[in-house]
N, C-alpha and C positions, 0 to 999 in steps of 0.2 A: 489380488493386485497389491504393491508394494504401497504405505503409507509413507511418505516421508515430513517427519516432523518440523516443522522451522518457525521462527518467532518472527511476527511485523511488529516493529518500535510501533503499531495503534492499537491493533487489534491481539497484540501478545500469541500464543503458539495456536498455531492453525496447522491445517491437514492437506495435504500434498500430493499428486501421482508425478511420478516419473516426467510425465509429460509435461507437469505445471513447472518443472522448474530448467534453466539454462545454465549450463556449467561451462565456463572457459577457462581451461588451463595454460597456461604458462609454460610453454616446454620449453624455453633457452632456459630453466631451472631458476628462474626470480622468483618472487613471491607476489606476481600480480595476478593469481588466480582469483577465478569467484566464481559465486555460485549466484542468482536473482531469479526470481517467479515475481507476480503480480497478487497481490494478495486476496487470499475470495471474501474476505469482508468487504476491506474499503478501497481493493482493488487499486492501492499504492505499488509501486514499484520497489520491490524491496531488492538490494543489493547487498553480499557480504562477503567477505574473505573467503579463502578456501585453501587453506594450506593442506599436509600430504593426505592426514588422515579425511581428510572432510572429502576430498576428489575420494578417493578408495572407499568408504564409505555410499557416496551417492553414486559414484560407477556401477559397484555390487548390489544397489539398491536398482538400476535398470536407467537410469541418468544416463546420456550420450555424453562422453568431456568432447567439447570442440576446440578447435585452438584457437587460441588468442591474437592468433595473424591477422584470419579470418575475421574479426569481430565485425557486425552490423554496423551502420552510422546509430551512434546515441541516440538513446530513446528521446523522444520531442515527450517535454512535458506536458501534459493533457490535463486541463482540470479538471476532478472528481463532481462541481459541481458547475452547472451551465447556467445557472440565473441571474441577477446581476449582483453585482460587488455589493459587498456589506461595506456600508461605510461606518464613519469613527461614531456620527448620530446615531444609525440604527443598534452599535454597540449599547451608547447609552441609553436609549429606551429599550432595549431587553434589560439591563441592569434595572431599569425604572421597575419595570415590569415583575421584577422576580425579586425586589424589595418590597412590593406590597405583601401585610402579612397577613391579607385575605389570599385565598388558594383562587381569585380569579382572573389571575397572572393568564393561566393557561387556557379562557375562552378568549379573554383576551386577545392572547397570541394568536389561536384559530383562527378569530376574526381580520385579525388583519394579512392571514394568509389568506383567506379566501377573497379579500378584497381587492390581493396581489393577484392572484389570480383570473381574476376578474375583469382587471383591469387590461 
């Protein structure tokens, strides 16, 4: 099966099938093609250009190009994580927390996850 390589702005170059990624081309001959997959780390939605070589390329690599007429309604943003907001407090006690220069920052932190969880 074909690999295809591409880089998430988090998670830097990750590994690919055919099927993980969406190619839209542009055939009134603009340059608003692109190419996007979901990333398998942090399962971000990554989007990028795709000008001639990049279509030709991921075509021959087993890629479908769809047209751009075509295109789905935009992706709805989904947050990556479901628990509740970090606020600007809990910033500063992790900072608290990861200033002490005993290493028991990190039961610490345990603890108050399982106390979240608990709750």
């Amino acid at each position: 099966m074909t690999t295809i390589k591409a880089t998430c702005q988090t998670c830097g170059e990750v590994s690919l099938t055919p099927a993980d990624v969406e190619l839209r081309v542009d055939r009134s001959g603009g340059s608003d093609s692109y190419y996007a997959f979901s990333c398998p780390g942090c399962e971000t939605v990554v989007r990028k250009p795709a000008d001639d070589r990049v279509v030709r390329l991921l075509v021959s690599g087993g890629v479908p190009a769809l047209d751009l007429e075509h295109e789905p309604a935009p992706l709805v943003d989904v947050p990556r994580f479901f628990g509740p907001v970090i606020s600007h407090d809990d910033l500063l006690d992790f900072h608290t927390l990861l200033s002490d220069p005993s290493d028991a920052w990190f039961s610490e932190l345990r603890a108050m996850v399982r106390s979240e969880n608990a709750a």
